[in-house]
C-alpha positions, 0 to 999 in steps of 0.5 A: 531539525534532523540531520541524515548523512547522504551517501552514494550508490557505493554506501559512501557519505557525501554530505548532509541534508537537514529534514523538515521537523513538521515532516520528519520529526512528528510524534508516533501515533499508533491509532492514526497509522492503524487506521490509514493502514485499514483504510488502504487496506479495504480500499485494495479489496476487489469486492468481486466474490459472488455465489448464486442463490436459488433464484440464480441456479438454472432449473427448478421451475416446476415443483418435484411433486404435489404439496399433500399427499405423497407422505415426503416433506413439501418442496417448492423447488429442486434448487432449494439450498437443501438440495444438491445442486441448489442456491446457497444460502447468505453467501458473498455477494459483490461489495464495495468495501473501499472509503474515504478518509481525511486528507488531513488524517491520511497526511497525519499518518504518513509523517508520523510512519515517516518519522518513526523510520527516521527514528529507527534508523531505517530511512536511508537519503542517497544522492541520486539513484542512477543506473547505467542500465536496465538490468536487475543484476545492477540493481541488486548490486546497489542493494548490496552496496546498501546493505539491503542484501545479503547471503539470506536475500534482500530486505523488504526496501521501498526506493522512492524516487522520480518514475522517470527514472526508467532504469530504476523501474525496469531493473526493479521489477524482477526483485522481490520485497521491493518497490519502487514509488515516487512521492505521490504514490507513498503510502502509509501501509508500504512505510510500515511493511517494508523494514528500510526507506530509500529516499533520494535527495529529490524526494525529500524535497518534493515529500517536505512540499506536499506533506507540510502542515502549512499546505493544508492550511493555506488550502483550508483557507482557499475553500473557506474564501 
C-alpha cells in the first residue's frame, strides 16, 4: 500500500495518507490509456463542418446550353463542381464521431494513468486547498509554494478538489495550463496531458470509492440478479 506525504498550501509536510493498491498501485497498460485517450478524444469533436454539394449551391436549374450541337462539351448545370461557384465534390459533411466505451475499461485506464503519476512522482496529496479570496494572484502564489511555478511560467497542473470550492474555481480561471476538476469529472486524457497531480485529501477518499474494483463487481452483480 503506497504511502504519500501530505503538505500544506506552504509546501510543508503534515502527515501521511496511505492509497488504495487496487487504486493507485495498478500496472501500467499503454494500449488501454491509448485507447481512453481516443475515445475522449473523438467524443469532444463537434462534427459540425459541412460544405455544400451541387445539389445545395443556389442556381444552376436551367441547362447553359443545348447537349448537340454547340461543339462545347456537354454540361447539365452551371453549379457542376467543375465550374467556379459550384458544389464540391466528397466534401465533410456533419458526423457524430463520438462512442461509447466500457465502464470497466474506462475505470481501467484511469487507475493505471493515476498510478503511473504516483510512480513518477508527479501526484502531489495536500491537505485542504483553501483560499481566503477569489483572486488569481493567491492562486499563483500557492503553485509557487508548490513548486508548479517558476520564473518560465506555470506547469501544466490538474487540482482535483470538491467544486464547491468556489475560491479555487474563480481564482483558477485566468491561469493558463491549469484546470481544476473534481473526482467525477477526472479523465484519463487530462492525467496524461498535465505533468502534476494535485489531489486534495478529500479526493483521494472519494477517487478510492468510485474507482475500486469491487464497485464494479458488486454492480455486475446487481445487473445479473
Amino acid at each position: 500500500m503506497p504511502t504519500v506525504k501530505v503538505r500544506n498550501l506552504k509546501n510543508k509536510e503534515v502527515g501521511d495518507v496511505k492509497l488504495s493498491d487496487e487504486v493507485f498501485g495498478v500496472d501500467f497498460n499503454e494500449p488501454l490509456i491509448h485507447a481512453a485517450v481516443r475515445n475522449y478524444l473523438a467524443n469532444a469533436r463537434q462534427g459540425t463542418s459541412k460544405t455544400k454539394t451541387r445539389g445545395n449551391v443556389r442556381g444552376g436549374g436551367r441547362k447553359p446550353w443545348r447537349q448537340k450541337g454547340t461543339g462545347r462539351a456537354r454540361v447539365a448545370s452551371i453549379r457542376s463542381p467543375l465550374w467556379r461557384g459550384g458544389g464540391r465534390t466528397h466534401g465533410p459533411q456533419p458526423k457524430d464521431w463520438s462512442y461509447r466505451m466500457p465502464n470497466k475499461m474506462r475505470r481501467g485506464a484511469l487507475r493505471s494513468a493515476i498510478s503511473e503519476r504516483l510512480r513518477e512522482g508527479n501526484l502531489m496529496v495536500v491537505e485542504e486547498i483553501s483560499l481566503e479570496n477569489p483572486k488569481t494572484r493567491e492562486f499563483i502564489g500557492v503553485m509557487t509554494s508548490l513548486g508548479l511555478a517558476d520564473a518560465k511560467g506555470n506547469k501544466k497542473a490538474l487540482f482535483v478538489d470538491s467544486l464547491d470550492n468556489a475560491n479555487l474555481i474563480l481564482s483558477s480561471r485566468n491561469v493558463q495550463k491549469t484546470k481544476v476538476v473534481n473526482c467525477h469529472g477526472v479523465n484519463v486524457y487530462d492525467l496524461v496531458y498535465h505533468d502534476t497531480i494535485v489531489l486534495s485529501k478529500k479526493a483521494v477518499e472519494e477517487l478510492n470509492e468510485l474507482l475500486d474494483p469491487k464497485r464494479e463487481h458488486r454492480g455486475a452483480k446487481k445487473e445479473a440478479a
